[in-house]
N, C-alpha and C positions, 0 to 999 in steps of 0.2 A: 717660439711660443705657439703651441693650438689657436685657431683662430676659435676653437671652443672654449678655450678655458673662461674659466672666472673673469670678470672685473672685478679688480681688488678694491674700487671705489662703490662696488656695489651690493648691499645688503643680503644677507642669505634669508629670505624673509617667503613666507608659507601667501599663497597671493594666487587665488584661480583664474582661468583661462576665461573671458567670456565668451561665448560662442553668437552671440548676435549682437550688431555693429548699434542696436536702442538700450541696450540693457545697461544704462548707463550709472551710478549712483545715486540714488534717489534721494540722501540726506540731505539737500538743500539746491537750490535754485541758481543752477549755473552762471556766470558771468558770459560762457561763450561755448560751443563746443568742438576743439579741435582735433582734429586726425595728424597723427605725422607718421610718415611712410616712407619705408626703405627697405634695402634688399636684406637687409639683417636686424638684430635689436640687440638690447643685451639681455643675458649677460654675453653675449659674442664682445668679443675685447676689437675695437678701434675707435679712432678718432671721431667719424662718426656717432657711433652708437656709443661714447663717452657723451656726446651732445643732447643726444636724443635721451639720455638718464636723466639729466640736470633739467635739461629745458621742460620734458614731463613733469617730473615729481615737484618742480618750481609753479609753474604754471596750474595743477591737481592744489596745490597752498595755496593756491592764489584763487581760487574758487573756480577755472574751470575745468570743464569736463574733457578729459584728454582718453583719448582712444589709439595706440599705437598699432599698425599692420605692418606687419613682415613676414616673410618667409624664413624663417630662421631666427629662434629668443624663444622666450616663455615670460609668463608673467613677473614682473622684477619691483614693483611699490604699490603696496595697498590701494593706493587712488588712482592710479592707470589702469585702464583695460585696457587687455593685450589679446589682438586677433591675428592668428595665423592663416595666412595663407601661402602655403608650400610651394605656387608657383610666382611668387613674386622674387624668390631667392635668388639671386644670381648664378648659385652653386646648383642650383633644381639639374637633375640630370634631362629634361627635355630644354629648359633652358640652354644648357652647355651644348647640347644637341643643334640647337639651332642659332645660336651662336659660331658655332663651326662652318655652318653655313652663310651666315653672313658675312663673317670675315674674309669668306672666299669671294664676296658679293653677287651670293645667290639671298633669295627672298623666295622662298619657297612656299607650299600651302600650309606647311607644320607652321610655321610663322603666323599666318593669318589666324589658321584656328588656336595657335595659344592668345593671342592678341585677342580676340574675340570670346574668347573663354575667360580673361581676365576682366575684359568690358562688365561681364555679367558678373562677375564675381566681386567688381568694384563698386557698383552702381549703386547699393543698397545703402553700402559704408559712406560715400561722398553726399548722396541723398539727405543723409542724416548728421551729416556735416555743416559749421560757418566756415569754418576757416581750416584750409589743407596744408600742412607742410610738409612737401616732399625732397627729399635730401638725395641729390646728382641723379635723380633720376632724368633732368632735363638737358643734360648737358655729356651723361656718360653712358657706356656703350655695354653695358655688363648685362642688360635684361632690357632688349631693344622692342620685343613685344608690349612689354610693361611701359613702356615712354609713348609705343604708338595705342594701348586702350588708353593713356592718359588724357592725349591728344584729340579722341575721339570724344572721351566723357566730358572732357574741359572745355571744347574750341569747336569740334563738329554736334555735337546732341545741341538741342535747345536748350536754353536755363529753365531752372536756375540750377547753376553751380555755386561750389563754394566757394569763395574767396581763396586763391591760391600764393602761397612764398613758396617759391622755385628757390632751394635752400642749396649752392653750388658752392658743392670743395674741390671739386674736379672737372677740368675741363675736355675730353678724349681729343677732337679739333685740333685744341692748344697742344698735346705732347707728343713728342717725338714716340716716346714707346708704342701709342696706340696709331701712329703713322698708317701703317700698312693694312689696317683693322679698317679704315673709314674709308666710303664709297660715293661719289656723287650720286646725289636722287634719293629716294624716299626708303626706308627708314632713316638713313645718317641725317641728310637734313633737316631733320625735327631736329637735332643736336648742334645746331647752329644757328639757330632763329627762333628771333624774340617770339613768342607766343602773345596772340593778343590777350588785354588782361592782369596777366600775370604780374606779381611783384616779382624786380628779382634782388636777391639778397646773396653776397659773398662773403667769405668767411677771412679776409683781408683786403685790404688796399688795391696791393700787387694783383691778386686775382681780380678784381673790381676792372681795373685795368685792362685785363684781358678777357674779362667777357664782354664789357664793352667793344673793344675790338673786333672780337669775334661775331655779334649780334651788329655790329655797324649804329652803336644808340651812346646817347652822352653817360661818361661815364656818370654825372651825376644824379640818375636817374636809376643807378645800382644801389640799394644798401649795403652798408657793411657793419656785420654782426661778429666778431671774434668768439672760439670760443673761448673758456677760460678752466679758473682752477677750484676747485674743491678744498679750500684751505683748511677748514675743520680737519677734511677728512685725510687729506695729503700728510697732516703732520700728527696724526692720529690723535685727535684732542679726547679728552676726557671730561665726560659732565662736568668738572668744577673745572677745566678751564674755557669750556663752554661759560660758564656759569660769570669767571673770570673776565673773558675779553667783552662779551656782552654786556654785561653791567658799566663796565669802562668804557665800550666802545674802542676797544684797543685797533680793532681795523682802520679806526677814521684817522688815526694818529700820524703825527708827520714822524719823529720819530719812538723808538721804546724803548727805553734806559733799564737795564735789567738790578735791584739790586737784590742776591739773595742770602740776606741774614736776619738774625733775630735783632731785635730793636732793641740796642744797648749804645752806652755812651762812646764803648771805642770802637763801634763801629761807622761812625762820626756822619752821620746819616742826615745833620743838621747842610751839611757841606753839599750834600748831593738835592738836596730841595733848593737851598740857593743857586748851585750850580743850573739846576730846571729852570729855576726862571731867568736865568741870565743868557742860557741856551733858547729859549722863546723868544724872547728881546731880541737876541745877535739875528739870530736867521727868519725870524717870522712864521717858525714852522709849530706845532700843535704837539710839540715833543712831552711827553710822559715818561714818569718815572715810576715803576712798580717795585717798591719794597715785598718780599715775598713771605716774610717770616712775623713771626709775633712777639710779642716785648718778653726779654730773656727771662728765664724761669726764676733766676736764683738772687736776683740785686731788687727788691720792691720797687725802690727808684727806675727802674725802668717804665713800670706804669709812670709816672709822673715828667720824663723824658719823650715819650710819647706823647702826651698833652702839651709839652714844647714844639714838640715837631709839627703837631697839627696846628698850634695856633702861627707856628711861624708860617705854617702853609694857607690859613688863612688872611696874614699880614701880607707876604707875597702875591695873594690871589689865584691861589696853584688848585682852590678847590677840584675844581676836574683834570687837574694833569696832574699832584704829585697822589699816588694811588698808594694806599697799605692796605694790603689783601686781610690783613686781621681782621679791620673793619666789616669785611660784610658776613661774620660769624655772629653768634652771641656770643654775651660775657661768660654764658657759665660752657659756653663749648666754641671756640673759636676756630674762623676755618684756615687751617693749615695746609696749604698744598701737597700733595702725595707727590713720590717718587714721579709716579708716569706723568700729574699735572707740572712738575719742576720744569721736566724734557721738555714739554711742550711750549712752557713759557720761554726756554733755553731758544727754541727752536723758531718764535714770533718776534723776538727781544733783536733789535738792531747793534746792540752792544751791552758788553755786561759794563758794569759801574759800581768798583769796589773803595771806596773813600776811606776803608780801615784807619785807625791808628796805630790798632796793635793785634798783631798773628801770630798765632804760634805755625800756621802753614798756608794756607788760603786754596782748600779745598773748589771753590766756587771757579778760580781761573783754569783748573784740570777739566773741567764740567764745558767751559765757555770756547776752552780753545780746543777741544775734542770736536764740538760740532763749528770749527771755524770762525767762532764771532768774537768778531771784534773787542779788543781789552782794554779800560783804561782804571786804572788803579794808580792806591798813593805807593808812594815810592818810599817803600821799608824792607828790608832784608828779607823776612820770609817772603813779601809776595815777586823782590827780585830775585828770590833763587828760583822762584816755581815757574815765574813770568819770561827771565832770560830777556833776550834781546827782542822776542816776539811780541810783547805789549808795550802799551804806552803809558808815563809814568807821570805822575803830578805829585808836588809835598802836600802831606795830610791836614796842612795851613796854609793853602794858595788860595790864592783870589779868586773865587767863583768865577768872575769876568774871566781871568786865563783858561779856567779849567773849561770853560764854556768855549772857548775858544780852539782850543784843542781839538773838542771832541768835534764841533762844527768844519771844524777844517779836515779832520782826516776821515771823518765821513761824509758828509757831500761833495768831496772829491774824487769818493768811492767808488769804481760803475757798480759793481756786484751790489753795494748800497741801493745807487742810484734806480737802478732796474729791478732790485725786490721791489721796491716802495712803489715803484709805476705797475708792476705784475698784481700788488695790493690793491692800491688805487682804483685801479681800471680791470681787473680781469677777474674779479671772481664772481661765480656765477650767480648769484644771487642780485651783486650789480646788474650783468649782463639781463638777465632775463627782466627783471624790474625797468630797466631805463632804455633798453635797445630791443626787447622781443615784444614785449608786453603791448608798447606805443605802437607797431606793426600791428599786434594782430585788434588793437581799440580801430584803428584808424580802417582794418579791411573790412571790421563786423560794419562799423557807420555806413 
């Protein structure tokens, strides 16, 4: 892949260039205002600059003022300003130039004056800066100029500076590949030493580890920030099921019981609410059940089936876990999940849950086991020809306490389970920058 191409996680959105590092948004009165900087931005496609989208556009919502610089990107969300500067690029052809040179371990005068060319081009942006986060530039060897005007503006000028998070996914030191590339004495050694000052933050454990070692400092004086995932946007949701898991809180759920039919008697939908709370009870876990459909068109009595369902979901105490997407429609227009909102729920849903009593085919488990989740259904002939030996079977009159049992034990025994729900849990960005970015950069403004 181009390293130019697209991010598919990132919006094609009309968003100008600011050209001065003050020209900040004037519609309200910042929380803090931070720069983060690196030798690219998006939409250039990597790990990085997947980081530096989220952490932006999160942080611009969160009221403050976010300014990103790079040598390579353009502007990418309405509330970031984006400043280029061409020689901060890694790829800069005078960059690469002198780079050439130092990997022979020369340090020539091309070096100093792009160094010094950089100092002044920096100074205005950091000036106008609380709080800096620069991502490998302190630890990697791709734009050695750009680490030594950091060095200068951060450690040698007088203050004030900004608050700085030395943001390290790369260590050059640490890897064999750039072995031959690092030289004893000055520029490599800024890439091996704690700066005074500095926060430093690694983007795992393992790395934490190692630049500890590397800097000679305890490791617990490193943070560690992960990045994470974009789960709207990964499973390509759709306003209503935006609209869906929000209202629910479907994220916070320990697990999500998918069922999707319209609300009629044989679809025996009474069995999968008792089965919830009996599944709550056994494991301790915050499991939800989403019925997806609306009370069936052609039997009146299904409006009145419905009104069993909810009042047994109030006798249980299921208010907030057993979920009927009908409900959050009106009566004279109710909302029905679309095709693309079905996928998505398909696609958030820990296991489908089909308690039928009678099929004429069971369309739903072709749907569930197409995107590999997990099946459990009653055990009646059309859903065992369609089901085969792949799913797991209950009679459509078993004891909730079994059927709870079932489903407890072949999924928390799960890892593929076990590891979406901790990837949920713990890694989406909106976690992440709220409870691990946010607390850094409160604690660097004070």
């Amino acid at each position: 892949m181009s390293i130019f191409a697209a991010h598919p996680a990132i919006p094609n959105i009309e968003a100008s260039v600011e050209e001065h590092p003050l020209n900040y948004p004037p519609d309200r009165t910042p929380k803090g205002r931070i720069a983060i900087l690196h030798y690219s931005a998006p939409p250039i496609v990597g790990g990085v600059e997947h980081t530096i989208y989220h952490h932006a556009r999160l942080l611009a919502g969160d009221g403050y003022q976010v300014l990103v610089i790079a040598g390579r990107g353009e502007a990418f969300h309405p509330q970031v300003t984006f400043h280029a500067l061409p020689e901060v690029d890694s790829l800069h052809p005078e960059v690469l130039s002198i780079k050439e040179e130092l990997d022979r371990g020369q340090v020539t005068p091309q070096f100093h004056r792009l160094r010094d060319r950089l100092v002044d081009l920096l100074r205005p942006h950091l000036a106008s800066t609380d709080v800096l986060i620069a991502h490998n530039v302190f630890t990697l060897h791709k734009n050695l100029p750009l680490t030594a005007a950091l060095y200068h503006l951060l450690i040698e000028e007088p203050p004030p500076h900004p608050r700085t998070l030395a943001w390290h996914h790369d260590l050059a030191w640490q890897s064999r590949q750039y072995k031959d590339e690092m030289h004893t004495g000055y520029p490599w050694d800024l890439l091996r030493q704690p700066w005074p000052g500095i926060i430093q933050v690694t983007v795992s454990e393992p790395r934490q580890k190692e630049l500890a070692a590397l800097y000679g400092i305890p490791p617990e004086t490193v943070k560690v920030v992960p990045p994470g995932v974009d789960i709207p946007s990964f499973l390509r949701w759709t306003e209503m099921t935006k609209h869906i898991v929000e209202t629910y809180q479907l994220l916070d759920a320990g697990i999500v019981l998918l069922l999707p039919a319209r609300i009629t008697r044989r679809k025996n939908i009474q069995l999968a609410v008792r089965t919830l709370a009996a599944l709550r009870a056994q494991t301790g876990l915050d499991a939800r059940l989403v019925v997806t459909g609306p009370p069936g068109p052609h039997n009146p009595a299904n409006i009145a089936y419905l009104a069993e369902l909810q009042a047994l979901r109030h006798d249980l105490g299921l208010a907030e876990a057993a979920h009927f997407v009908y409900e959050l429609g009106k009566e004279s227009q109710p909302l029905v999940p679309d095709e693309a909102t079905m996928a998505a729920l398909y696609l958030l849903a820990d296991a489908l849950f089909f308690p039928s009593l009678g099929e004429g085919f069971g369309i739903p488990l072709l749907e569930a086991g197409l995107l590999r989740l997990p099946i459990f259904c009653s055990h009646i002939p059309p859903l065992q020809a369609t089901g085969g030996e792949e799913v797991y079977y209950f009679t459509p009159h078993a004891d909730p306490v079994d059927v709870a049992a079932l489903i407890a034990d072949k999924l928390l025994t799960n890892p593929a389970f076990r590891l979406r729900r901790r990837i949920v849990q713990q890694y989406r960005w909106e976690s992440i920058v709220h409870d691990r970015v946010i607390p850094l950069i409160k604690d660097a403004i004070r």
